[in-house]
N, C-alpha and C positions, 0 to 999 in steps of 0.2 A: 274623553279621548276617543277617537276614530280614527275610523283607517288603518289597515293592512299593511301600508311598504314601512319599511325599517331602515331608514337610511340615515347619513349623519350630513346636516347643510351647510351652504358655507356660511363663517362665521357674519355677521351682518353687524356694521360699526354705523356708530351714527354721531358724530358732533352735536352737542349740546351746550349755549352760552347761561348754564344755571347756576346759579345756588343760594341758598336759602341760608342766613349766617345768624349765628349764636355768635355772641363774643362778650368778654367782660367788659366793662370800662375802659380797664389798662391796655386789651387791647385792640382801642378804636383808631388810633394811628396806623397802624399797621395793617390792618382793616383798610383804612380810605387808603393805603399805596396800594395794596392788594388790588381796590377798586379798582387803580387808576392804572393798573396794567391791564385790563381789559382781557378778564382770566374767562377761560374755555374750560367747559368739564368733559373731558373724554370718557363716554360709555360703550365699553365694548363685552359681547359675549362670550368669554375667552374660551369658555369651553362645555360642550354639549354634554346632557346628563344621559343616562340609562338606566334602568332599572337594573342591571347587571356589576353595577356598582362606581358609576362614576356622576360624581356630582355637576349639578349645574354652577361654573362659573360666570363673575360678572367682575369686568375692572371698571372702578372710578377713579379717574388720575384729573392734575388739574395740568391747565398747561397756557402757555402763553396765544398771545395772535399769531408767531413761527411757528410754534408744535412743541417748543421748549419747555421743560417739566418746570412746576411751580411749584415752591414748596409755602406751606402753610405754616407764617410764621407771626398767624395773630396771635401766641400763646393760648388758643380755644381752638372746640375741635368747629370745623364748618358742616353744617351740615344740608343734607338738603331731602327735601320730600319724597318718597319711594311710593309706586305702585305697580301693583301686576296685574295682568290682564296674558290673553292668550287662552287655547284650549283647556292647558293647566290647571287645575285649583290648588289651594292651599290642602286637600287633603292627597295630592301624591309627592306630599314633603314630608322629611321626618323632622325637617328645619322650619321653624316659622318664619313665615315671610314677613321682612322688616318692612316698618312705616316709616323709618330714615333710615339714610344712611351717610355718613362721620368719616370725614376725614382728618385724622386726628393731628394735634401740632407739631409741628417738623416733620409731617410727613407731605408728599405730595402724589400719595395715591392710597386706595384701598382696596379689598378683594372679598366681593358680596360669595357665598360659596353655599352653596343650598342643597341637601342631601335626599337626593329621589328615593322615594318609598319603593320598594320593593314587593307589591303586592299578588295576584292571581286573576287579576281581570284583564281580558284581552280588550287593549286600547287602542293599540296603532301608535302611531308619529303622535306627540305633541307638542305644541309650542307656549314655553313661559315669556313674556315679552314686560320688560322692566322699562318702567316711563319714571324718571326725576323729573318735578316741576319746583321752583323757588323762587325769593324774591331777590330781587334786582340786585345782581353785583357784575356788572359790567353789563353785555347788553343778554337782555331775557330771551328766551325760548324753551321751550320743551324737547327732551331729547328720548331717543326708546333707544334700546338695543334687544334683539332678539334669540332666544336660544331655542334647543329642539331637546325635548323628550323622548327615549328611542325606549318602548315596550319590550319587554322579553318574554311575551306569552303568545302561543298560537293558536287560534283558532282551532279546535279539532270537527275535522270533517264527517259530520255525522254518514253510520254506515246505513243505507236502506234497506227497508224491509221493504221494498215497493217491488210487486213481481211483476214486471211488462208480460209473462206467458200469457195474461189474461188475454190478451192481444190477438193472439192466434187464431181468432174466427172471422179476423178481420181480413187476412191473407187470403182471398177469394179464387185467385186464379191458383185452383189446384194441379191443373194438366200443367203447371209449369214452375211451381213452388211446390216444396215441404217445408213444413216447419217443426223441428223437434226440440223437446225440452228439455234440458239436462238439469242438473240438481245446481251449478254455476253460471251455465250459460245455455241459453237457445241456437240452436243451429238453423239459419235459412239458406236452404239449398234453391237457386234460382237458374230458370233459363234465360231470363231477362228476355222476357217475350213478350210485348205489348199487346194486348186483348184488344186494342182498339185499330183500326185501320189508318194507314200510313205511305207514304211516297217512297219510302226507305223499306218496306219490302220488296222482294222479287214482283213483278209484272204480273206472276203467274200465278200468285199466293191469293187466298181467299180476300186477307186483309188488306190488298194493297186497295190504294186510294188515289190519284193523282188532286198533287196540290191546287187547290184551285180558292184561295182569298184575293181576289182584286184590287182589296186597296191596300193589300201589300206590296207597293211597285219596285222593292229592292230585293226581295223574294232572289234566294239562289242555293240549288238542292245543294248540297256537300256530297263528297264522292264515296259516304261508307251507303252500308247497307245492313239491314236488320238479319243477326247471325244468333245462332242459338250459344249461350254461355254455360256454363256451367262454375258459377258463382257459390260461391261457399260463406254465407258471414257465420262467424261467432260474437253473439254477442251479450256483455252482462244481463244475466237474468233479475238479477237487485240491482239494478243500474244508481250510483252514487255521483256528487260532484267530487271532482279531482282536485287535488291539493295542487297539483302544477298541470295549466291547460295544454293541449298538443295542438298544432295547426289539423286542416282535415286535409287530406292527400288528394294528388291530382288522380283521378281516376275516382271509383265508386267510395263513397262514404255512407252509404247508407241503401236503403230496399224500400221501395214503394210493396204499397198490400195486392198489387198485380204483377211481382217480379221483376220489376223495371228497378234500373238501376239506379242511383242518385248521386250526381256530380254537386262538387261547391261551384261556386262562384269567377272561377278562375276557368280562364281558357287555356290554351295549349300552347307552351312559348312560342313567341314571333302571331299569337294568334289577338284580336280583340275581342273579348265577349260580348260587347254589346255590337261586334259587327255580325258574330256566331248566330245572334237574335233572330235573323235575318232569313237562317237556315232551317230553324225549327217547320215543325212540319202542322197540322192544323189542333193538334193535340198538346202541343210547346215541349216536343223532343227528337230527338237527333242521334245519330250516331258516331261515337269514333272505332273508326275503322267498321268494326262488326260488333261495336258493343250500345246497343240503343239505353238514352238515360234521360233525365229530365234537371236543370238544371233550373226552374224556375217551374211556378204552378202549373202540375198537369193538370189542366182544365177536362182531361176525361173525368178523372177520378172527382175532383169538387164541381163539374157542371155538368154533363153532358153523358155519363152512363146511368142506366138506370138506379136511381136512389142514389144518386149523386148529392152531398152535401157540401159545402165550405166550412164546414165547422167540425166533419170527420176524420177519424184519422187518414194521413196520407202513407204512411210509413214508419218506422226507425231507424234511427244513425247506430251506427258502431258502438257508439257509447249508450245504446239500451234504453235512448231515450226520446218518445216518443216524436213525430213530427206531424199538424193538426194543421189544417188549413186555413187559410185567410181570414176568418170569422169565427168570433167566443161571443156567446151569449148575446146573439142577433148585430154587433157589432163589426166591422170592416177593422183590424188593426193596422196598423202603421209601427214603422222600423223605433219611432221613438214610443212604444207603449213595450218596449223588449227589453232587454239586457245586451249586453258586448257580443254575445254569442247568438243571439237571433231567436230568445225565449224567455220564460220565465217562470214562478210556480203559480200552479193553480188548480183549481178541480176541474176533471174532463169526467164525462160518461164512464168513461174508464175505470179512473182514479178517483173516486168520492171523496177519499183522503188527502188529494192535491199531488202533484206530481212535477218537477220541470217539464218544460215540453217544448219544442222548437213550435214555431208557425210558421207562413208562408206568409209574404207579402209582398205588394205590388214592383216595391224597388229594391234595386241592388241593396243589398247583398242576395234577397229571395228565400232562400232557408237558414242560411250558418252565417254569423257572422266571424268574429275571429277565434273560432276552432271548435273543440268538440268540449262541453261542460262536465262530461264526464270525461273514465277512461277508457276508452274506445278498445275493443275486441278488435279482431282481425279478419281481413277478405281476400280471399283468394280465387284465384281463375284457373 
């Protein structure tokens, strides 16, 4: 059994022309009329098990070429060939799974009824799927009908002992960062000041830089400029996954190790981010309003400042957990070597012990994908 979601499906019906017949001598007339009405076995999954105490149903009815019920009157029961298949096994039954099943004389249906174990292992959704095969009484086919297994056990979200503080000597740009360590959470205080030179400072600042890449002919500066912040994160010191994921927020979700701030993926209503692309400055960040961020690899930090790596850290998100740049273990990664959320676990420099960790890479989404894998602390301006 796998998988997480707990839901109940619809039921899934499936006509089948089967069955497989026992009958005495005396009753072989009744038998060849039976035949000769050209009978239909309806299998349907009438109703979904759980471990919470409701069994899995199955109806066998027989029924005419209208849909009209038939009733079984060879004086023997008819019976026909059972098998199971599905994620299911026979060991989350307390019922043994039949090898026929009988629909007995004068009746024209029966009700398979199978009683889920109730056990401690976290499984997920499963499904028991019931196939009748038999010999020929009117026209032959195979028929399934499908049910769902619904677990009633949760995963428990292991708590970390993983301490990101280690982290803090990585936070280079001190004339514009603190980093302090509380017994729960880390506090970075930021100015969000970029150490690198940029078009989005004043004219008159040591770091200004005018843009100047040539074969960017769609290049168009955006109207903020680089303003001093005073950024506040708190964030988990034992950073853990979350039992319920949250989106990451427009504005800062995270702190690069130079006090720049770090946006998702998402642009500014009415705006397009990959038109924003356009904006970036030779460094790949930008400002809104007065607040400079980087929303895709800052190639200061992994190329172009001294002892610049792609496989260093870049920062951490709110949720305390770390973000490492475009390259693990001399390797370029891509969006499908990740998870949902734009990471995974592993050993970093860091973490010997393994740790989740966001990465960077070439395409959209660039660091996060759908929200933060932990539970994200708070930031404020």
């Amino acid at each position: 059994m796998r998988g997480k979601k707990k839901f109940l499906s619809a039921i899934l019906f499936s006509m089948i022309a089967v069955l497989f017949v026992r009958c005495t001598e005396e009753a072989k007339d009744a038998l060849d009329e039976l035949t000769d009405t050209d009978i239909l076995v309806k299998v349907s999954a009438t109703q979904d098990g759980s471990e919470a105490g409701n069994s899995v149903k199955f109806n066998v009815s027989l029924q005419d070429a209208s849909g009209d019920a038939v009733t079984n009157s060879t004086g023997a029961a008819l019976t026909a060939t059972a098998a199971f298949s599905g994620t299911a096994t026979a060991a989350d039954f307390d019922t043994d799974l039949p090898s026929t099943i009988s629909i007995a004389n004068g009746s024209s249906n029966t009700t398979v009824e199978l009683a889920v174990k109730d056990d401690s292992d976290v499984e997920g959704e499963e499904t028991l799927i019931l196939t009748l095969s038999a010999a020929n009484v009117g026209e032959i086919s195979i028929g399934t009908a499908t049910a769902k297994i619904i677990d009633n056990d949760e995963e428990e979200v292991p708590t970390s002992t993983t301490d990101i503080s280690v982290l803090k000597d990585h936070f280079y740009h001190t004339t514009a960062l603190t980093f302090d360590i509380g017994e729960e959470f880390i506090t970075i205080t930021a100015k969000d000041l970029p150490d690198h030179k940029s078009m989005y400072y004043d004219a008159e600042d040591d770091l200004y830089e005018d843009y100047d890449e040539p074969e960017n002919a769609d290049f168009k500066k955006n109207p903020g400029s680089i303003g001093e912040q005073n950024l506040v994160y708190k964030i988990p010191r034992y950073p853990s996954e979350a039992s319920v994921k949250e989106s990451t927020p427009m504005g800062s979700m995270g702190v690069a190790i130079n006090s720049v701030s770090i946006f998702n993926q998402e642009a500014a209503p009415g705006d397009d981010i990959l038109d924003e692309l356009n904006t970036f400055d030779q460094y790949e960040g930008h400002p809104a309003g007065t607040e400079y961020h980087y929303h895709i690899e800052p190639v200061w930090l992994t190329q172009f400042r001294a002892n610049a790596d792609n496989e260093a850290l870049v920062g951490i998100l709110l949720d305390g957990f770390p973000v490492y740049g475009t390259h693990e273990d001399g390797v370029q990664l891509t969006n499908d070597d990740l998870n949902d959320y734009h990471g995974h676990f592993g050993v970093t420099d860091d973490f010997p012990n393994g740790i989740f960790h966001y990465h960077i890479t070439d395409d959209l989404p660039w660091i996060n994908g759908d929200g933060f894998y932990g539970t994200p602390g708070t930031v404020t301006n």
